[in-house]
N, C-alpha and C positions, 0 to 999 in steps of 0.2 A: 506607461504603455500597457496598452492590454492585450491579450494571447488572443482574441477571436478574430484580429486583423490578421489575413493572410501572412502563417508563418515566415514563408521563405521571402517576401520582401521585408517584414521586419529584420530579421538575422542580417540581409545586407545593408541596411542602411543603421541600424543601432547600433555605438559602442559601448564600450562600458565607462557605467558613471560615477566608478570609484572614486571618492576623495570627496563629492559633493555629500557624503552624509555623515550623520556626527554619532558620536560614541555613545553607547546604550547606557543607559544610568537604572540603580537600581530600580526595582518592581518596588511599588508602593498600591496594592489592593483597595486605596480610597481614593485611586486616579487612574488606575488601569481597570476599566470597570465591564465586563459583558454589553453588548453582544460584541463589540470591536475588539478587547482587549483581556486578556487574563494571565494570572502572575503563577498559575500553576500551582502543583505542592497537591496536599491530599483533600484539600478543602473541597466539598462537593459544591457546585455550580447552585448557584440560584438558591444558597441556603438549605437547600433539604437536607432529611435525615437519611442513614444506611438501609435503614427501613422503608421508604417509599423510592429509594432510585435505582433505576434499574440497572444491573450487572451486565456492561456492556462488555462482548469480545471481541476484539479487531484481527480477524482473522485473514491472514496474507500471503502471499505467495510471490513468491521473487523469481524472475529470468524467463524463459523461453517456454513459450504455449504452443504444444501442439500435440500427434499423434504420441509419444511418450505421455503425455499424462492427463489425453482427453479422453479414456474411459474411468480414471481416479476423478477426476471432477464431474463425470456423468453419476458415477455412485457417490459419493458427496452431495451434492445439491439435488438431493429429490424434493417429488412432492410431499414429501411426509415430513420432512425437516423444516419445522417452522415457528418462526418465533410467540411470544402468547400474544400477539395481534393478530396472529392466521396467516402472516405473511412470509416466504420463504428466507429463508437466512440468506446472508448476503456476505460477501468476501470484496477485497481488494487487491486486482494483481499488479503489482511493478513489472513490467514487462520489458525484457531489452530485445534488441533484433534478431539477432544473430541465431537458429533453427528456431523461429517465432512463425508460427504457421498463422498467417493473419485469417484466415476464413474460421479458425477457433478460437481468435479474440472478438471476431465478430462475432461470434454466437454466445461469450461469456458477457456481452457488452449488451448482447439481445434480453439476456435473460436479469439482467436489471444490477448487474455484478459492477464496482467499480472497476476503471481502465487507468492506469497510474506509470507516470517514466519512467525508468530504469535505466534508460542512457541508451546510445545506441552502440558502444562499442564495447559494455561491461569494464570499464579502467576502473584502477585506482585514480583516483582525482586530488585526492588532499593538496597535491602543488599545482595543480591547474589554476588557468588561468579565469579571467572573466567569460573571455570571447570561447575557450574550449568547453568550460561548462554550458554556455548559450548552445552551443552546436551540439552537445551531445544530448542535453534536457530536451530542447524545441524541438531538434533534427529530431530525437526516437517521439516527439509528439505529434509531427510531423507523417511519419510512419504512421502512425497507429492511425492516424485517419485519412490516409492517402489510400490505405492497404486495407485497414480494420475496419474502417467505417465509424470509427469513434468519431464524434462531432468533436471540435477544437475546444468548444467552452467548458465539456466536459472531462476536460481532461487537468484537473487541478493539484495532484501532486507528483511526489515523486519521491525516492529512494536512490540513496549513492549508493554503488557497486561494493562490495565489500565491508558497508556501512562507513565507506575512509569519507567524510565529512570534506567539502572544502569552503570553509570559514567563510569570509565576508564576500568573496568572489561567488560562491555556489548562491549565498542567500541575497546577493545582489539580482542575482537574474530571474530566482522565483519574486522577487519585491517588483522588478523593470517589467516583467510579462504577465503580470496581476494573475501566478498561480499562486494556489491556496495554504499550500504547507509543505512541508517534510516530514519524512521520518525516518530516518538514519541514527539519530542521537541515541545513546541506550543508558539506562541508569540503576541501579543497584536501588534508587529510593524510588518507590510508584509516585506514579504522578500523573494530572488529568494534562490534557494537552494546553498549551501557553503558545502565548505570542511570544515573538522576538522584537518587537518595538522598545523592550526593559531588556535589563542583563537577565540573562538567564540562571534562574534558580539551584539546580541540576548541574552536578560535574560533569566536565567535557572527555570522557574517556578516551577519547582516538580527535586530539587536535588538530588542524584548527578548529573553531567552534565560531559561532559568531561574535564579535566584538560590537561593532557597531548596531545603528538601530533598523531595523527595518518591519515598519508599522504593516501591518496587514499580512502577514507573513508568519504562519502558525508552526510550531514543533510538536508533531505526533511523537511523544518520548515512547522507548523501548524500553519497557520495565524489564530485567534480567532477572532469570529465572532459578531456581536452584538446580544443578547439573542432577543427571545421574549418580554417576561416580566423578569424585575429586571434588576440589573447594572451589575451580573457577565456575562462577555464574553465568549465565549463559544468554546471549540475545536472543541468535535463530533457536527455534527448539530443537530443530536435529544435530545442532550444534551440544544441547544438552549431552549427548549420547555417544559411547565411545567406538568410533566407525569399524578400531580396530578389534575389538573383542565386542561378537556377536552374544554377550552370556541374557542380553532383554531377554522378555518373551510377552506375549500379552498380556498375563496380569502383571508384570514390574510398570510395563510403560505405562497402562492406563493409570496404575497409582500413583506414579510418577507425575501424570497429567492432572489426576484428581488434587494431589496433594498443592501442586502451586496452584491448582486455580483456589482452594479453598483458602488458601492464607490472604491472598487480593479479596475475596470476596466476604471473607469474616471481619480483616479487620480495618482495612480501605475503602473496599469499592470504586475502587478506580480502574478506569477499563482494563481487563484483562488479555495479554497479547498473545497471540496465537501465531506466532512465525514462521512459514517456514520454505522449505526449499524442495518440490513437488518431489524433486531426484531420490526423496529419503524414502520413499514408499515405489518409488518405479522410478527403473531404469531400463534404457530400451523397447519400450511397450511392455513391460512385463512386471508385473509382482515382484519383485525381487524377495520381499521379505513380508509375507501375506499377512504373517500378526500385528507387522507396526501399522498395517492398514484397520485391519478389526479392533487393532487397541484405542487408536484415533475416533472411529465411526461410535465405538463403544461412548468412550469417554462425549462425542459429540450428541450423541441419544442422552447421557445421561443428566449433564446439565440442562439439555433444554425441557428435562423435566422440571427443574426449579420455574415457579412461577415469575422471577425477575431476570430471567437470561434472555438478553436482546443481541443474535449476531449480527455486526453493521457493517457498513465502511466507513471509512473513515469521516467519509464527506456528511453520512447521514449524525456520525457523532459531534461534528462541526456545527453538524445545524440545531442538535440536538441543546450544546451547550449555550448556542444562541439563543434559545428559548425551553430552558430545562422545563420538563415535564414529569409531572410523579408517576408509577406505575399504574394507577388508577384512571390518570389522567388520558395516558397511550393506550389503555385497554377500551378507554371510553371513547379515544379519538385514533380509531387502527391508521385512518388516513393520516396522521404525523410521517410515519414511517408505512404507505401505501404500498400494496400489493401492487401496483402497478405505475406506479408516479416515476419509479427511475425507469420505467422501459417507454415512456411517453416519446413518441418522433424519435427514436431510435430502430435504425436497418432492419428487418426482416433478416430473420438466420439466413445461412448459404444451406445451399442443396448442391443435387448433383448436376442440377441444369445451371446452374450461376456463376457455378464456382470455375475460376483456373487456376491450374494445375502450372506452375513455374520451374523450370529448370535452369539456372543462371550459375554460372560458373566465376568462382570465388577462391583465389588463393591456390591453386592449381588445385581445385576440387567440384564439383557440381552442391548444387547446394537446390532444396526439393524445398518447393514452398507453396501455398497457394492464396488464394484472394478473390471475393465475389466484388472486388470494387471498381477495379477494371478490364474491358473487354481484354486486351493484348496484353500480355507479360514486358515487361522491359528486357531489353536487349541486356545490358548489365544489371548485376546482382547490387539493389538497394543499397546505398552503405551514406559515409558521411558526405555532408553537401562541404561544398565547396564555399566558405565563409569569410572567406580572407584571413585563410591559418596560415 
């Protein structure tokens, strides 16, 4: 089945088709072969050296877009931050509903940023179901282009709430609705992103993990990072950082930032992950803590002084490893990764003549939202469809 047929009839007539597929056998690299298939691990894509590939960053953002952290992402993605193709760096947000201001997903989606699911309810999932995981993955992609103006084809992955993984039921219904990947999985060993059609190379840190096969169906792994302070390694980055002792300050964090991307980039080159959770630089509309911001911008000026730092989404490293290109090669061909190819037939930003302004009351509270995608507000506040749960 494929996700560009109207979501919400699919979700009512498909169930799940657990039990028809069979158990993943290991990865063998002289049958699991590019552009379809790869077995992961540090091996760069297409034979190249560390020396001609380029040092990709996957830079992400997880949960609710809106007035909270849409002048952070206006100072972030300027014109002057640009990768060595001339072309603006580019981010991935996982996006869940709940204070998700859809009229500034549509304008991060305007500007050529990937749009990615996040679920609509923010759960732990790990014991969910087939059918719950369908409703929460489709239903928040659902959203995003009912509200956002994301198109449906483009909306190709997604992230579990809390990174809780749910095993062969979660990766059943990115396999059943032909999206592209995950990336919830985190691992201690870097690693270039892999299919799930083979067992997976990569310990399963937070179980289930998938067992069975499912062909076409990629894992963005979460290389973990070395903390601040203490021995646990860390997924999110601000998860690195101890929330309750304020002792950072600008230059510990940008070292801190320098120091892990240097270790992925000397002696791996496997893309380098940039996680994180918008809340750790602003809360409430406001600066909360103004150096993690300049320590960030800093550290983001400083690599893209390296002539091999490319920042992507995900989707553009997907397509990247589909047909690996040397550094020489993408400088010589900027259109690989185009100034303007992911903003192609995508919405016009909202303005203030477009946009409505929603006021929809939710759990005995109002809940302030807005949207250029349609004329009238809904009477009720958007939430889960009704699926046969």
């Amino acid at each position: 089945m494929i996700l560009h047929i109207a979501i919400g009839l699919l979700l009512a007539v498909i169930g799940p088709t657990s039990g028809l597929e069979k158990m993943a056998e290991s990865c063998d690299p002289s049958i699991c072969r590019l552009p379809t298939c790869y077995c992961g691990g540090t091996a760069i894509p297409g034979g190249l050296t560390r020396r001609n590939t380029p040092q990709f960053v996957l830079l992400t953002f997880d949960d609710g877009v809106n007035g909270d952290n849409r002048e952070f992402y206006k100072n972030l993605f300027t014109k002057t931050r640009l990768n060595p193709n001339g072309c603006p760096i580019k981010a991935t947000f996982y996006v869940s509903h709940e204070w998700t201001d859809y009229s500034d997903v549509q304008n991060l989606y305007a500007d050529g940023h990937e749009i990615a699911s996040h679920t609509v309810t923010h759960p732990n999932g790990k014991d969910f179901s087939y059918n719950e995981w369908l409703a929460e993955v489709l239903g928040q992609a659902e959203l995003l282009h009912k509200y956002g103006g994301v198109k449906v084809e483009d909306i190709k992955g997604m992230r579990a709430p809390h990174l809780a993984v749910g095993g062969d039921n979660m990766f059943q219904v990115l396999e059943d609705y032909d999206l592209l990947y995950d990336s919830s999985i985190s691992s201690l060993e870097p690693s270039w992103p892999y299919t799930l059609q083979y067992k997976m190379e990569q310990s399963c840190p937070l179980p289930p993990c998938a067992e069975k096969s499912h062909p076409g169906v990629w894992e963005m792994p979460i290389t973990r990072l070395k903390p601040f302070h203490g021995k646990e390694w860390c997924s999110m980055i601000d998860g690195c950082f101890d929330y309750g002792q304020e002792k950072q300050d600008k230059k510990s964090i940008f070292g801190h930032l320098l120091k892990n991307f240097a270790r992925i980039n000397k002696q791996f080159k496997t893309p380098f992950p940039l996680m994180w959770h918008s809340s750790w630089f602003v809360r409430n509309n406001q600066i909360t803590f103004p150096y993690r911001e300049e320590a960030f911008f800093d550290f983001v000026d400083t690599i893209l002084m390296k002539k091999d730092v490319y920042f992507v989404t995900n989707q553009q490293l997907l397509k990247w490893m589909k047909n690996p290109q040397t550094l020489k090669q993408l400088k010589e061909n900027p259109g690989f990764f185009g100034c303007e190819d992911e903003k192609a037939d995508r919405p016009n930003k909202c303005n203030e003549f477009n946009t409505q302004t929603c006021v929809t009351e939710f759990e005995g509270a109002d809940r302030y939202w807005r949207t250029c995608q349609v004329k009238a507000c809904p009477k009720q506040y958007p939430w889960m469809y009704d699926f046969g749960l």
